[in-house]
C-alpha positions in Angstrom: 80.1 169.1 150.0 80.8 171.0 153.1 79.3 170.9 156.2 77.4 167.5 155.3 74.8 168.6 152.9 72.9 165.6 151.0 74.1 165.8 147.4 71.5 165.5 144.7 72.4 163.6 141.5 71.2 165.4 138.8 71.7 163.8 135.3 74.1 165.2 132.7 72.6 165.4 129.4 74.1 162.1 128.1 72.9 160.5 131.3 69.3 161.7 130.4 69.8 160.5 127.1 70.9 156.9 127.8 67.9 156.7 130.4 65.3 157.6 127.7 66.9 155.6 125.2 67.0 152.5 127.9 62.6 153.8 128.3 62.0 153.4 124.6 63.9 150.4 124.1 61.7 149.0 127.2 58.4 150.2 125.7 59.5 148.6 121.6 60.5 145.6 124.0 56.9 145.1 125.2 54.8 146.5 122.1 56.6 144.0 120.1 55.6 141.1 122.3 52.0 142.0 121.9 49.7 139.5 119.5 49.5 142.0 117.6 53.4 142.8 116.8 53.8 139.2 116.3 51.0 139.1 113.3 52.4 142.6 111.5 56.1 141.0 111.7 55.8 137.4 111.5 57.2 136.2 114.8 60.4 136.9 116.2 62.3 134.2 114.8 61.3 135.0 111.2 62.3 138.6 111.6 65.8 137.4 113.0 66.4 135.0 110.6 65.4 137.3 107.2 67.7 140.1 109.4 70.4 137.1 109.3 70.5 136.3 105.8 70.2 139.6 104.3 73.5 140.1 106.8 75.4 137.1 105.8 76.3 138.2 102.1 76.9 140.9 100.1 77.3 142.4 96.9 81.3 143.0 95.3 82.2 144.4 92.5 84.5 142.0 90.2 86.8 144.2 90.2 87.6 144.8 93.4 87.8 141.3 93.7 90.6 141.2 90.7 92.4 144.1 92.4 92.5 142.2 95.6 94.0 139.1 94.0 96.7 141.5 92.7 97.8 142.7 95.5 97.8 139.4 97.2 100.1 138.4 94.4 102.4 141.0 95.1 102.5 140.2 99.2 103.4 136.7 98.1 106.2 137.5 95.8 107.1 140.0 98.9 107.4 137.5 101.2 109.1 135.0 99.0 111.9 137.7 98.8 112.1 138.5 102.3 112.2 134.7 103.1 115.3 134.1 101.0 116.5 137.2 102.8 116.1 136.1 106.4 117.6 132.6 105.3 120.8 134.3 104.1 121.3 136.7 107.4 120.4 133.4 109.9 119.1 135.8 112.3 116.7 133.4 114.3 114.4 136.3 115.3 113.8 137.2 112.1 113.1 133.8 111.0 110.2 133.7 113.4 108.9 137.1 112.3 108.9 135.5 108.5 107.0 132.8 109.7 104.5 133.9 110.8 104.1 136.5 107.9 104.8 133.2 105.5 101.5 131.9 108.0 98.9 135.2 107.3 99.9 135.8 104.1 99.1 132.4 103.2 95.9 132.4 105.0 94.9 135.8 102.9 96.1 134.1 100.0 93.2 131.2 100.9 90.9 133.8 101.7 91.3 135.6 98.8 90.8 132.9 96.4 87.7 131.6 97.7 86.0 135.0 97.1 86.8 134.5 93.7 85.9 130.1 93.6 82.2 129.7 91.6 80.2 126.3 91.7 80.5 124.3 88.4 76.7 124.2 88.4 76.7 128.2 87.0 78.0 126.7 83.8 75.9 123.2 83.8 73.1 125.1 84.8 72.2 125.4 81.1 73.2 122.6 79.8 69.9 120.5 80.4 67.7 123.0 78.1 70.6 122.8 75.8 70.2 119.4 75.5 66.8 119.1 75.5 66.7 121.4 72.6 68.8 119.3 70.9 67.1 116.5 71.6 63.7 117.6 70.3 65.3 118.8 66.9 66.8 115.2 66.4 63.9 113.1 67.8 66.1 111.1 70.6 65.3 110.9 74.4 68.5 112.1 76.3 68.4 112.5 80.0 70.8 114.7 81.6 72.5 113.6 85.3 74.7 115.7 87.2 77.2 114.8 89.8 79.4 117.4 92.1 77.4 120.7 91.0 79.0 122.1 93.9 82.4 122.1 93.0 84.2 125.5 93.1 86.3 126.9 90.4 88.3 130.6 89.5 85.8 132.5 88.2 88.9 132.8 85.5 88.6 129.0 84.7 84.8 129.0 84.7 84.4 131.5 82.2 87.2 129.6 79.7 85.2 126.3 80.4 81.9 126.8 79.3 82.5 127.1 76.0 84.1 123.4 75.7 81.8 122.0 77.8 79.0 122.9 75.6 80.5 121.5 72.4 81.4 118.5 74.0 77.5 118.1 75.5 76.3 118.6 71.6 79.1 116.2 70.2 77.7 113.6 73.0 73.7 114.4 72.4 74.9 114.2 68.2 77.9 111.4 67.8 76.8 109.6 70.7 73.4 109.0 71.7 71.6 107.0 69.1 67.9 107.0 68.1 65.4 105.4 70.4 64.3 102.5 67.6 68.6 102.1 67.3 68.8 101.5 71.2 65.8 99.1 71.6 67.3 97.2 68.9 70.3 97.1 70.5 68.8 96.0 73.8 69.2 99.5 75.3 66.5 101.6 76.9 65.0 104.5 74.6 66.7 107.2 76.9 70.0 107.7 76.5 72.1 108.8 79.9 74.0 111.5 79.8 76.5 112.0 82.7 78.3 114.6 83.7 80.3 114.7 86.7 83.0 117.4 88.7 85.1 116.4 91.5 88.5 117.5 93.5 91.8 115.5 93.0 95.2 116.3 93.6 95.1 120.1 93.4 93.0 119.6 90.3 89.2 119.8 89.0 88.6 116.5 87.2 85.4 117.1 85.1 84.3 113.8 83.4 81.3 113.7 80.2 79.6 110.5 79.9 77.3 109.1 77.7 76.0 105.3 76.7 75.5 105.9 73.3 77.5 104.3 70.3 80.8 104.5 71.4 83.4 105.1 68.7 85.3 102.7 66.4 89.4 103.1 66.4 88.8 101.4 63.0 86.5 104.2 61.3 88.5 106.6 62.7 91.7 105.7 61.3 90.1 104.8 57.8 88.6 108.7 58.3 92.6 110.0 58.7 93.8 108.1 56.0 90.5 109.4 53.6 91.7 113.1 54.6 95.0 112.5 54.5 95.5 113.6 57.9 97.9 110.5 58.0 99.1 107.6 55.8 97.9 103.8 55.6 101.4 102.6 57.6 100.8 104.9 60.0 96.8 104.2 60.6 98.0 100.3 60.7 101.0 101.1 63.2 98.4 103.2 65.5 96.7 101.8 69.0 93.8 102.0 69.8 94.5 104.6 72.2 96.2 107.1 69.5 93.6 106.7 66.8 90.8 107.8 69.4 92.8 111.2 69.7 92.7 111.9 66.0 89.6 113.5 66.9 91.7 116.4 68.1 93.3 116.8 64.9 92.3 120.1 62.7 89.9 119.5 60.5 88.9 116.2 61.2 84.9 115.1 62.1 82.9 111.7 61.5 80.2 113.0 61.0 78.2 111.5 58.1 76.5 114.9 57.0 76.9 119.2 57.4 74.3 120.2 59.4 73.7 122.5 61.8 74.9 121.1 65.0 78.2 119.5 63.5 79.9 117.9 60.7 82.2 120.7 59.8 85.7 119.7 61.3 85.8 122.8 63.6 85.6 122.2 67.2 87.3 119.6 68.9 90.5 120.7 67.9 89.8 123.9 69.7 88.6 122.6 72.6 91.8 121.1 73.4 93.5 124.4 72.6 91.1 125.9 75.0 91.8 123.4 77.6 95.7 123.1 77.3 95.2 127.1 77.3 94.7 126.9 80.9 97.2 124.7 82.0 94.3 121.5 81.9 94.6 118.5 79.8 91.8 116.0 77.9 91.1 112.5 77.3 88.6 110.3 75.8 88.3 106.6 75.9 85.4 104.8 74.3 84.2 101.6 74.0 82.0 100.7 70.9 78.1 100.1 71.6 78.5 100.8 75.1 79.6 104.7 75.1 82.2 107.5 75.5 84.3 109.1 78.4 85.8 112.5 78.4 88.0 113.2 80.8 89.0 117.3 81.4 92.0 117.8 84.3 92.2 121.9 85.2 93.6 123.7 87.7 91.9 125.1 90.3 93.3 128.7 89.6 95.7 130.4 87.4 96.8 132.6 89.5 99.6 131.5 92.0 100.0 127.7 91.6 102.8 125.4 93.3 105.5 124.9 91.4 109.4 123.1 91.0 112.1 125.3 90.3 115.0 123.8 88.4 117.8 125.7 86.3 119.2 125.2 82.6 121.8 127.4 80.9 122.4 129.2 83.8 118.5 130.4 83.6 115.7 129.8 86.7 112.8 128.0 84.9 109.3 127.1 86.8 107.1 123.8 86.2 103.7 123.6 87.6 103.7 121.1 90.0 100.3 119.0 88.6 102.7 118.2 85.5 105.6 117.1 87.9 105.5 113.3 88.9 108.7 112.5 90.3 112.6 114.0 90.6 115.8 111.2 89.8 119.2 111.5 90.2 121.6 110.0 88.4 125.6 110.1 89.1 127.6 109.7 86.1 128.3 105.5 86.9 124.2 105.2 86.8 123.9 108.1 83.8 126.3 105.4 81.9 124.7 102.6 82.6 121.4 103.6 82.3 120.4 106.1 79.7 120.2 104.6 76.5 119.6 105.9 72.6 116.9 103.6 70.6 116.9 104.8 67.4 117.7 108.5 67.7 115.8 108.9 70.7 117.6 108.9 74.3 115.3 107.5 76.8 115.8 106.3 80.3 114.7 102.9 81.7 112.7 104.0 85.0 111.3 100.5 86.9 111.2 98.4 83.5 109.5 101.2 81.9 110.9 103.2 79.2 111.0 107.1 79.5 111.2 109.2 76.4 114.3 112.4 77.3 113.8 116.1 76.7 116.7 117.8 77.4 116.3 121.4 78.3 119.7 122.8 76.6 118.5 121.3 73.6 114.7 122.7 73.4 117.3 126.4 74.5 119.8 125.6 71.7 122.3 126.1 74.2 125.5 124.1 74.3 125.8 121.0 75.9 128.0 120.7 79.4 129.2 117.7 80.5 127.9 117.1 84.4 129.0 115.0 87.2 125.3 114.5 88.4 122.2 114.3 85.6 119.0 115.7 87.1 116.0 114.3 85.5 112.2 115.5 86.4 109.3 112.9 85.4 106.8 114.9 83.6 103.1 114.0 82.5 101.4 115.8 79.2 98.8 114.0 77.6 98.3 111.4 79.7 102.0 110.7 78.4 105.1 110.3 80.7 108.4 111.7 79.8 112.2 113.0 81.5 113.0 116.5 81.1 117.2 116.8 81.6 118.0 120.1 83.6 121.2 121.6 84.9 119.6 121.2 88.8 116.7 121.1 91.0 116.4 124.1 93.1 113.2 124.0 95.4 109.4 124.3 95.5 107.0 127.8 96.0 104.7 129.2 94.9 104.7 131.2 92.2 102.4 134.0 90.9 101.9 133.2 87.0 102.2 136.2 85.2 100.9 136.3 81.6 103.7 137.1 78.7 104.2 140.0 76.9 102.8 139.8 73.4 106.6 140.1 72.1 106.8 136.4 73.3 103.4 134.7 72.9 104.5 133.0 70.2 107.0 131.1 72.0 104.4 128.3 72.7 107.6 126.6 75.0 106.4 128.5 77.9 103.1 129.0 79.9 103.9 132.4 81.2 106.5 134.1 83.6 106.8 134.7 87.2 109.2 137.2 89.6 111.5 135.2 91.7 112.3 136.2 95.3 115.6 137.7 94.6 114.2 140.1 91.9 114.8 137.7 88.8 112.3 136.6 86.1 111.7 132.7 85.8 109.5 131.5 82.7 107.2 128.8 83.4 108.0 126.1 81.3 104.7 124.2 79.4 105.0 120.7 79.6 102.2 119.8 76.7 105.1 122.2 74.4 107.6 120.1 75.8 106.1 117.2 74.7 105.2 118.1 71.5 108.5 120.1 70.4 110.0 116.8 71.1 107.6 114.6 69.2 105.8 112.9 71.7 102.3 113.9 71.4 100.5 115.2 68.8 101.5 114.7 65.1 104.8 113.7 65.2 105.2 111.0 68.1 106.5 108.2 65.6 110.2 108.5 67.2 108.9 108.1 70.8 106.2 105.5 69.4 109.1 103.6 67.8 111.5 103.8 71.2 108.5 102.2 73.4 107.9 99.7 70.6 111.5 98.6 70.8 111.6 98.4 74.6 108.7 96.2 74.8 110.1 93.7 72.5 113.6 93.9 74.4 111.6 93.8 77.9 109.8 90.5 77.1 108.7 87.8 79.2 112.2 86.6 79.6 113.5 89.2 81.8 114.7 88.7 85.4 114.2 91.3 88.1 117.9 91.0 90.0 119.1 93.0 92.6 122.6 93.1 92.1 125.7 94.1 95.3 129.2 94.6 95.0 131.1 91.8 97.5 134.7 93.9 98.0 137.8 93.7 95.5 135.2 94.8 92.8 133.8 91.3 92.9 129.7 91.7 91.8 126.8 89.4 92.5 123.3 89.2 91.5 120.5 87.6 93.7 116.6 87.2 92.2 114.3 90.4 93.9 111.9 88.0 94.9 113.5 86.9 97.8 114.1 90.0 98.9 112.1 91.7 101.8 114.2 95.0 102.7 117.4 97.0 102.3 118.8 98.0 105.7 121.5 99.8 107.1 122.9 98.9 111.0 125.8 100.4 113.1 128.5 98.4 114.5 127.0 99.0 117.9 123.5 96.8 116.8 125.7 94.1 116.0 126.2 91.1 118.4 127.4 87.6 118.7 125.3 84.1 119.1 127.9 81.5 119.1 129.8 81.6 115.9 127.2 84.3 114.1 126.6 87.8 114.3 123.0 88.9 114.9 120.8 91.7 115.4 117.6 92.4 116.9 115.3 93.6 113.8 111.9 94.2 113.9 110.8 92.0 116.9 113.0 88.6 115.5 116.6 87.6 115.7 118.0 88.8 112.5 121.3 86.2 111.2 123.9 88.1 110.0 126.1 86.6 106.8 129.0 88.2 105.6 129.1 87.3 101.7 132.6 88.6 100.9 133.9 86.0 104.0 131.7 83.4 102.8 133.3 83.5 99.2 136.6 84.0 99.8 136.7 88.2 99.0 138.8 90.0 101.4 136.4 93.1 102.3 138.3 95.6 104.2 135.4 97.6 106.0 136.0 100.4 108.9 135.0 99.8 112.1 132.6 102.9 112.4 131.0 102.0 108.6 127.5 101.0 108.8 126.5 97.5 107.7 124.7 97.8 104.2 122.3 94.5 104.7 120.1 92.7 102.1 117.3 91.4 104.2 116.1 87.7 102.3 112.9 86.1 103.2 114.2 82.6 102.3 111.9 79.3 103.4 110.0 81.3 105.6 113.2 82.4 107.6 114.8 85.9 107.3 118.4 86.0 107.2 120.5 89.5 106.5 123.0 89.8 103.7 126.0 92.1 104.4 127.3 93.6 101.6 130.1 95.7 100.7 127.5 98.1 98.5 124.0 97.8 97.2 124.7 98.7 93.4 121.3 98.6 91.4 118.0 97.0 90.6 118.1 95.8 87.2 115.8 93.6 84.8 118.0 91.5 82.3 117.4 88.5 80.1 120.6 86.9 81.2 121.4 85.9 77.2 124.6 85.4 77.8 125.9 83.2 81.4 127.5 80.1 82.4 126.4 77.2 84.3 130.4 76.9 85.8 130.0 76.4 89.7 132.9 79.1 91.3 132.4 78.9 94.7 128.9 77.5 95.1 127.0 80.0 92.9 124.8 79.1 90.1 127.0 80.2 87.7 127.7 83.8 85.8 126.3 86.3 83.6 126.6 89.8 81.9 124.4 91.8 83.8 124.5 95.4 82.5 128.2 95.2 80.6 129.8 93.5 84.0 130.4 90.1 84.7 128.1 89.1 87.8 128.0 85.9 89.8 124.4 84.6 90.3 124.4 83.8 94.3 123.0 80.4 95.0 121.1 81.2 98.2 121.0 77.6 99.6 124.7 77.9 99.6 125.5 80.7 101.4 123.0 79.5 103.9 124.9 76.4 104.6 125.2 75.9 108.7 122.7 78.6 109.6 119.3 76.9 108.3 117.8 74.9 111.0 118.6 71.0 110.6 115.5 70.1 108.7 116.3 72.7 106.1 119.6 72.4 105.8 119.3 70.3 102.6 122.0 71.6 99.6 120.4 72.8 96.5 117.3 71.1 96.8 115.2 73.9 96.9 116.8 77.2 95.4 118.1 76.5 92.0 118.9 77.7 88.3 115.4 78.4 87.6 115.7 81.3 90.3 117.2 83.0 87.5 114.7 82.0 84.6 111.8 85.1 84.3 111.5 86.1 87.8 109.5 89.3 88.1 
């Protein structure tokens, strides 16, 4: 102001208004610290703490929730587009943009989901009166455990599970669990246990329903088939142990002695499955009789985006869910030769000794056949049942938002559902459990495939030898017995150096020999100076040594019916070894000069019985 004058503050209204507000909030402060605000409220702590948990959760509608799950599966079939879009323009800026959007989204994604993720134990949590109920009616003593209550499913899955779950419960507490005077007898306590357990594994819920009770006889059980005709006598005598246990999924089929009110009728199991295969899960029992049951459920943990491989046939994209996928191979058309077979009608493939039943996607399409340089196979699991599905080509992994079918289509039971691809096209998820049983694997008409595995075991018999086979140069092929080998390697040139008259390299801590088996029998192996050594590492007497090779060829398991004992060149002979003649490398030999002295002793130790049912 002019002229000096002391100014006087005067308060503007909101001023006045924060300074009384500050005065009230002073005076609560203090009344509430008084004995007797502590007695009307309980303390402090136990106002803040029933403030706190009334905070921490709230009430949403289902719907919302649905709606949000939506639109989370529409930002994820966004960004798969845009993805594929910034990988075509290779505009690096862009690229970082969609990576971090491919980073939130999938973090909302998570989010999301949880909201919707229930504990197991809404479902068990009625389970023990059902049991008990039953248990009074029947006059048995059942006690109910539970393990993993807290495992969190789609409220989706939840709702389709609880249905099953309490059949399988009553079939346990009815089939299973016998009468108290029964289990004394049998030197069991009164009580029967009844176990049921939830845990996470690989991207699955693994529920498992155990009981000690009688078990269940194969033996009934096929006698039961044959009685209803579900199956013939050859058949019933031709079936494992394993197979005949699942005739309890079959329509129509029950053990129970009598109709009564809590089974007996037939109707039940066999829609359980359906229910569980429904949603993408699979089932399994084992059973051992007097000693009890095991049923084992495998479902997703939501239905609605799920991992999955892409891979193409007749020109079409197709999706399968990734908890069905095993394993990928690839097969040029030299290895597609030699290795895919036909036993009796059915091609198969012969994957680490094993036999694996073929599905090829053109055929399940009707499409025609085209013949390919490179045979794609994908490993598949349904049923607790391994088999190949043949398609055109393997594109890549994503996720996928599963979108139900149109009721023009449901009755397609090939696929699961359909999803939107990131460049605007429609891929139908393929079912693998169809797969299986459109090809006769599973279900009622496995004999082929049952037939096939029979056939392989007889032809994969104690007999066989596990060889890994090389080419030597000038098409010349050898064999040596896989036991002795430790690794397969690949060195440049540059790694390569020279101990008196040998060639070494420094591998793994240890002066690694080098042999050249083409010079050391005479076959003229022209190799560029650039080209990488291809090296079979040998564990051989406690010595490693290193094999070079023109080209590692296969690993193959042969009887070796037909060989001969003629020494050419200090082998132990010859054999046919997948169509082609193959030397059988005497290792001894080809080591001559490089064992230490003590060693160095010709054929003394490595011999013809190398080759004689080595696994």
């Amino acid at each position: 102001p002019a002229g000096g004058t002391p100014e006087t503050a005067i308060p503007t209204a909101p001023a006045a208004a924060a300074k009384a507000a500050d005065a009230a909030q002073s005076t609560a402060a203090q009344a509430a610290t008084s004995p007797k605000a502590k007695a009307a409220t309980g303390g402090d702590g136990e106002t803040q703490q029933r403030r706190s948990v009334a905070d921490s959760s709230i009430r949403v509608d289902v719907d919302l929730l649905d709606t949000l799950m939506n639109l989370v599966g529409e930002l994820v079939l966004t960004r798969n587009q845009l993805i594929q879009r910034a990988a075509a323009r290779q505009d690096q800026e862009l690229m970082r943009s969609m990576h971090r959007l491919n980073l939130v989204a999938g973090e909302l994604q998570e989010g999301v989901m949880k909201t919707r993720m229930q504990p197991i134990d809404n479902v068990w949590s009625k389970i023990p009166r059902v049991v008990r109920d039953l248990a009074n009616q029947m006059g048995r003593q059942i006690r109910v455990e539970m393990e993993g209550k807290d495992t969190e499913l789609d409220k989706t899955i939840l709702e389709a599970i609880k249905d099953p779950l309490t059949h399988l419960v009553r079939n346990s507490c009815d089939h299973g669990i016998e009468q108290p005077d029964i289990r004394i007898a049998k030197g069991k306590p009164a009580e029967g246990r009844l176990l049921m357990r939830a845990f996470h594994e690989g991207g699955q819920v693994n529920i498992e329903i155990i009981d000690d009770g009688a078990g269940i006889d194969p033996d009934k059980l096929r006698d039961k088939a044959v009685e209803k005709q579900l199956i013939s006598r050859e058949e019933a005598d031709r079936m494992s142990d394993r197979d005949a246990m699942h005739l309890i999924f079959r329509a129509g089929f029950s053990t129970a002695a009598a109709v009564t009110n809590v089974s007996g009728r037939g109707v039940g199991m066999d829609v359980v499955k359906t229910n569980i295969e429904k949603i993408g899960g699979v089932i399994d029992i084992n059973s051992v009789t007097g000693e009890g049951t095991t049923v084992r459920i495998k479902i997703p943990l939501t239905l609605a985006i799920i991992p999955a491989l892409l891979v193409r046939g007749d020109e079409n994209m197709f999706a399968i869910p990734q908890v069905n996928l095993l394993e990928l191979v690839r097969l040029d058309r030299e290895q597609a030769a030699e290795r895919l077979e036909t036993i009796q009608g059915t091609p198969v493939y012969r994957l680490r000794g094993a036999l694996l039943p073929l599905v090829d996607l053109r055929e399940q399409l009707d499409a025609d056949q085209v013949d390919h340089d490179t045979t794609f196979i994908a490993v598949l699991k349904a049923d607790e049942k391994q088999f190949g599905l043949v398609v055109d080509d393997i594109e890549d992994t994503e996720e996928i938002v599963v979108k139900p079918l149109g009721k023009q289509l449901r009755g397609i039971n090939l696929y699961a559902g359909a999803t939107l691809m990131g460049d605007g096209r429609v891929a139908l998820i393929l079912d693998a459990n169809s797969l299986a049983a459109r090809a006769g694997m599973i279900n009622d008409s496995g004999e082929a495939a049952k037939r096939a595995a029979e056939e392989a075991a007889r032809r994969s018999n104690s007999d066989a030898t596990s060889l890994l086979v090389v080419k030597l140069g000038n098409g010349r092929r050898a064999a040596l017995p896989l036991k002795v080998v430790e690794r397969l390697e690949e060195f440049p040139m540059s790694r390569v150096e020279t101990v008196g008259s040998n060639q070494v390299v420094q591998y793994r801590g240890v002066i690694l020999p080098l042999l050249r088996l083409a010079d050391d029998y005479g076959t003229y192996d022209a190799m560029e100076e650039n080209t990488p050594l291809q090296v079979v590492v040998c564990q051989h007497r406690e010595q490693l040594f290193g094999f070079v090779v023109s080209q590692v060829l296969d690993i193959v398991e042969d009887e070796l019916a037909i060989r001969t004992h003629l020494d050419t060149g200090g082998n132990l002979g010859s054999a046919v070894v997948n169509e082609h003649v193959t030397e059988l490398l005497n290792i001894d030999h080809a080591l001559m000069g490089m064992l230490p002295p003590e060693l160095e002793t010709y054929g003394q130790h490595f011999s013809d019985e190398d080759y004689a049912g080595a696994r």
